[in-house]
C-alpha positions in Angstrom: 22.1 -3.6 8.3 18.5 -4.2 7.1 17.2 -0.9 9.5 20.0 1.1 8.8 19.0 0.8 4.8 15.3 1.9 5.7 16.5 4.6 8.3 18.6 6.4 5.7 16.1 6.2 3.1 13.8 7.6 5.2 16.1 10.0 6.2 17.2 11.4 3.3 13.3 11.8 3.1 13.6 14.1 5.7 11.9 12.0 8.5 13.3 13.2 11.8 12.6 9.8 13.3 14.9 8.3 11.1 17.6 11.1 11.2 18.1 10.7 14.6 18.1 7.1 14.8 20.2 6.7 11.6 22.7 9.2 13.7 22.4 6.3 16.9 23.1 3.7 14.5 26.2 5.4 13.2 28.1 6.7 16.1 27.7 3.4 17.6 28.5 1.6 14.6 25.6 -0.5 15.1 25.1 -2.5 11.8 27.3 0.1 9.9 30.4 1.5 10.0 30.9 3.9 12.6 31.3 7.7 11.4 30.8 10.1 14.0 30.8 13.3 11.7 27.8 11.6 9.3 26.3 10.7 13.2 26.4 14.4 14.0 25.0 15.4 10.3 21.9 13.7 11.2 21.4 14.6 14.7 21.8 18.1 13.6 19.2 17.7 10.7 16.7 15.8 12.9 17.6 18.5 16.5 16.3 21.3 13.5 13.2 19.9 13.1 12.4 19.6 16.8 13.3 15.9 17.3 13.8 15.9 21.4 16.1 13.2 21.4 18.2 14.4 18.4 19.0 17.1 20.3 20.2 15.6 23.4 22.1 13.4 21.4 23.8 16.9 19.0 24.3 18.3 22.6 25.6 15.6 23.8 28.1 14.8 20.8 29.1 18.9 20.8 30.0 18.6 24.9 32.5 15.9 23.8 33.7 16.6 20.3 32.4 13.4 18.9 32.6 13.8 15.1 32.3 18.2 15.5 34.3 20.7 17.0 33.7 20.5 20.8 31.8 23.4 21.4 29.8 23.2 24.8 28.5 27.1 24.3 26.0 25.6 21.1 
């Protein structure tokens, strides 16, 4: 709960670090409530700014549909 307050703070910051971690912690539902379309907001945000794992992790929600339209051509 405690991470999850500093990781959006930071993310709204725009820290991709954050963003993409923030976007773990929420389509897990780790220490928050799970919401897989605020998960793939941040992955996306994060992915734009280069973030390597952000964008495994926007590819990877966009192959299965988690929280976007499935779309495996983006």
């Amino acid at each position: 709960v405690e991470a999850a307050r500093w990781y959006r703070k930071a993310a709204k910051q725009g820290n991709a670090d954050a963003q993409s971690n923030l976007g773990d912690l929420l389509l897990f539902g780790w220490g928050v409530e799970k919401d897989e379309v605020e998960a793939a907001k941040w992955f996306r945000k994060a992915a734009e700014q280069g973030n390597a794992k952000a964008q495994y992790n926007l590819g990877a929600v966009l192959a299965s549909g988690q929280g976007v339209a499935k779309d495996e051509v983006e």
